[in-house]
C-alpha distance (Angstrom), angle and dihedral (degrees) to the residues before:
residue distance angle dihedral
X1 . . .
X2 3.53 . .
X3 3.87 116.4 .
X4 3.76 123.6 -139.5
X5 3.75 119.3 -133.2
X6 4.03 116.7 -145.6
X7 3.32 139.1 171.9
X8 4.24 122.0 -168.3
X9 3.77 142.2 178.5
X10 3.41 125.8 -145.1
X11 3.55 148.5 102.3
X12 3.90 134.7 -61.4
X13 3.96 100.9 -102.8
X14 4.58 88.8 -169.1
X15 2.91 138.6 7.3
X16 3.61 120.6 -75.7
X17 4.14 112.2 -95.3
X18 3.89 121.0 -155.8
X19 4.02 118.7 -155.9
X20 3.80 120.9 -170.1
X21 4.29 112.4 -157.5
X22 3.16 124.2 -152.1
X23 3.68 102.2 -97.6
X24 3.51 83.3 56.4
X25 3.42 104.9 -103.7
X26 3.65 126.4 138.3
X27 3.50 149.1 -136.9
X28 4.14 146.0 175.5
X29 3.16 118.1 -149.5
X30 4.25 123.6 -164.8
X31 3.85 144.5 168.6
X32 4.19 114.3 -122.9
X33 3.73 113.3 -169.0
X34 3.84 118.9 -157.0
X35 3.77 130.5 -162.0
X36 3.36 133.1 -170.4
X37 3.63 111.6 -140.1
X38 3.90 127.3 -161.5
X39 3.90 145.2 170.2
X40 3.38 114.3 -116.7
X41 3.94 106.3 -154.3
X42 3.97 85.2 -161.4
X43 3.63 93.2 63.8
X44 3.97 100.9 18.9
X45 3.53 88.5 -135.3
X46 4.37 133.8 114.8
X47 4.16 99.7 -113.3
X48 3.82 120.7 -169.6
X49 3.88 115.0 -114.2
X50 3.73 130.7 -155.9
X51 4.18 110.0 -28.6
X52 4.13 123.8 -139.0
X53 3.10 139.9 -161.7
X54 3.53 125.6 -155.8
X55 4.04 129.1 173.4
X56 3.20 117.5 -133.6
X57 4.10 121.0 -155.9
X58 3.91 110.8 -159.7
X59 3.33 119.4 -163.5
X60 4.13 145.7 -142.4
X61 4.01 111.8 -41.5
X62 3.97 85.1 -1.2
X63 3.91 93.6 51.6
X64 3.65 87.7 47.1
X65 4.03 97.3 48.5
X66 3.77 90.5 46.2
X67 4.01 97.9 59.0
X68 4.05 93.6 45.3
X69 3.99 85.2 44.4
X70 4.41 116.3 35.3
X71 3.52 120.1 54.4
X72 4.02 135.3 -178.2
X73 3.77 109.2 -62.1
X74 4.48 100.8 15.9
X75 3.60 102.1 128.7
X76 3.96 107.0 -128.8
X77 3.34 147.4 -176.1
X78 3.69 125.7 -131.3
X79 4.16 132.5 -174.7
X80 3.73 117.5 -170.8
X81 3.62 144.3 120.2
X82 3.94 118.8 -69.2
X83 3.87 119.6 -116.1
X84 3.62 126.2 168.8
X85 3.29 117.3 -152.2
X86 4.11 122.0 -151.1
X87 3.70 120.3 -158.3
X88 4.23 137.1 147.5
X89 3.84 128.6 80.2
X90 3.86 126.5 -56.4
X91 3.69 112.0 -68.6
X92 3.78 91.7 12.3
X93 4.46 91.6 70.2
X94 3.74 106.5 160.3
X95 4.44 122.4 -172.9
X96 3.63 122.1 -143.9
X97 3.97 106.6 -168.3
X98 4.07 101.3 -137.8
X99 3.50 127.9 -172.3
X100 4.03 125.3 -142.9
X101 3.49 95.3 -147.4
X102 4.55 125.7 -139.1
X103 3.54 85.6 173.0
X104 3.77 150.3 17.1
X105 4.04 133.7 170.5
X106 3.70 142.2 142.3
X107 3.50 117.8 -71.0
X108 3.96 99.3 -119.3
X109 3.79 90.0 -162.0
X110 3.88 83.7 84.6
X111 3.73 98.8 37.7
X112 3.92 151.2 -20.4
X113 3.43 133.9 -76.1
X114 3.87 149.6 -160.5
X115 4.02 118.0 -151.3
X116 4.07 109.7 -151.7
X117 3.46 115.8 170.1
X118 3.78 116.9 -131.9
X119 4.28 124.3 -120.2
X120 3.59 105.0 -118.3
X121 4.04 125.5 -137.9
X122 3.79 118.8 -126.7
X123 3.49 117.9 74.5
X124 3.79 131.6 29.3
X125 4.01 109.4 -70.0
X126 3.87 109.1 -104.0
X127 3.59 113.6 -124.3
X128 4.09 119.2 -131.0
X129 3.31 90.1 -116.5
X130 4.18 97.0 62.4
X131 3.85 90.7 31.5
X132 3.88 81.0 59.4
X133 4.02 97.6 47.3
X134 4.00 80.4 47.1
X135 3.61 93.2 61.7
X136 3.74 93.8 50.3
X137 3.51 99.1 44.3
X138 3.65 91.5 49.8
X139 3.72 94.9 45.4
X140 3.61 96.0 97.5
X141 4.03 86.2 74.0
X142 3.78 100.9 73.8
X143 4.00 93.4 20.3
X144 3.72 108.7 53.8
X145 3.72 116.3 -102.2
X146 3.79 107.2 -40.7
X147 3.58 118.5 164.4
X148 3.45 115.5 -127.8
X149 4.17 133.6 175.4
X150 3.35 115.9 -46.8
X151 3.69 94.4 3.7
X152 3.26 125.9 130.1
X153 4.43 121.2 -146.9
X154 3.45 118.1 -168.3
X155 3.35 106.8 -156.5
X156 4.14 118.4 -151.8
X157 3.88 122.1 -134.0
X158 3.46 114.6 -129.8
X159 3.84 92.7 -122.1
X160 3.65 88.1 65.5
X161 3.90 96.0 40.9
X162 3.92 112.8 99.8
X163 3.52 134.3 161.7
X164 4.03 115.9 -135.1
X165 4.24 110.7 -162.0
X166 4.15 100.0 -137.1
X167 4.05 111.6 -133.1
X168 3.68 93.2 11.4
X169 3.84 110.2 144.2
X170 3.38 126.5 -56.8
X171 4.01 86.7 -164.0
X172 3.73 93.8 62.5
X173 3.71 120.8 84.8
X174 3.53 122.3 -133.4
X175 3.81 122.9 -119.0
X176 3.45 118.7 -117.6
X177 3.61 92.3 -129.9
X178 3.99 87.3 71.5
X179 3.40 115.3 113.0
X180 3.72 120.3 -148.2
X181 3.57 131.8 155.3
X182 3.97 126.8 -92.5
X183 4.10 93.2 -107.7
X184 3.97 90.6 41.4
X185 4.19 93.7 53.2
X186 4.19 94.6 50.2
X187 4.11 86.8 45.8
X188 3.94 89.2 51.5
């Protein structure tokens, strides 16, 4: 099946409802109504078109920011892929466009807004302090092998250095003049 990307404006319709499963998974779940709006030149005033609704099902860490952040009435904006759901009796089918939300925020063209990014349970907190000492330990992964406190760089002689050529063949055999190390020889 191929999934269907959208993204939508509009305004929270209720307020947003969390469920909790038994596995312990979770999920928010919330109404977004959508107007179109246009200017009729006849009138020379804005008039509301068609309105939507579409649920939208947050969920994990998203599900959980969206209830402690959107509230009845925010406008918001919401990308996600496009299900629609069927349900009712035979003969009496009814659709309910829902959206499986990546991502939902404010829609700042209505209003400001202040991003804070929330502690999160499950662990001890880190202080600054070690998170710090973690970032300079760990430094040597994106700039080369650096030492840095506490580390420890073991640095290889060149006598044991050796290059080994993955997938090369089997047939061939190897000169004597080859130099691999002890560990390398008994694996090969």
């Amino acid at each position: 099946m191929n999934d269907i990307y959208i993204t939508l404006t509009g305004n929270v319709a209720a307020e947003p409802r969390e469920y909790t499963f038994d596995d312990g998974s979770k999920v928010t779940s919330l109404r977004v109504l959508t107007a179109h709006r246009y200017f009729d030149r006849k009138s020379g005033q804005w008039v509301d078109g068609e309105k939507v609704c579409f649920a939208v099902r947050c969920w994990r860490t998203l599900g959980d920011n969206v209830a402690q952040s959107v509230h009845v009435g925010q406008p918001v904006v919401v990308s996600g892929k496009l299900r629609i759901r069927e349900f009712g009796p035979e003969g009496d089918r009814r659709f309910m466009p829902e959206i499986e939300a990546s991502a939902v925020g404010h829609d700042l063209r209505w209003g400001t807004g202040t991003f804070v990014k929330p502690e999160r349970a499950g662990g001890s907190a880190v202080s600054r302090e070690m998170r710090d000492r973690l970032d300079e330990e760990t430094q040597d992964w994106a700039m080369g092998a650096r030492k840095g406190p506490g580390m420890v760089v073991r640095e290889v002689p060149a006598d044991e250095a050796a290059v080994r050529i993955i997938g090369a063949d089997d047939n061939e055999k190897e000169s004597e003049d080859t130099e691999w190390p002890q560990e390398e020889r008994a694996a090969a």
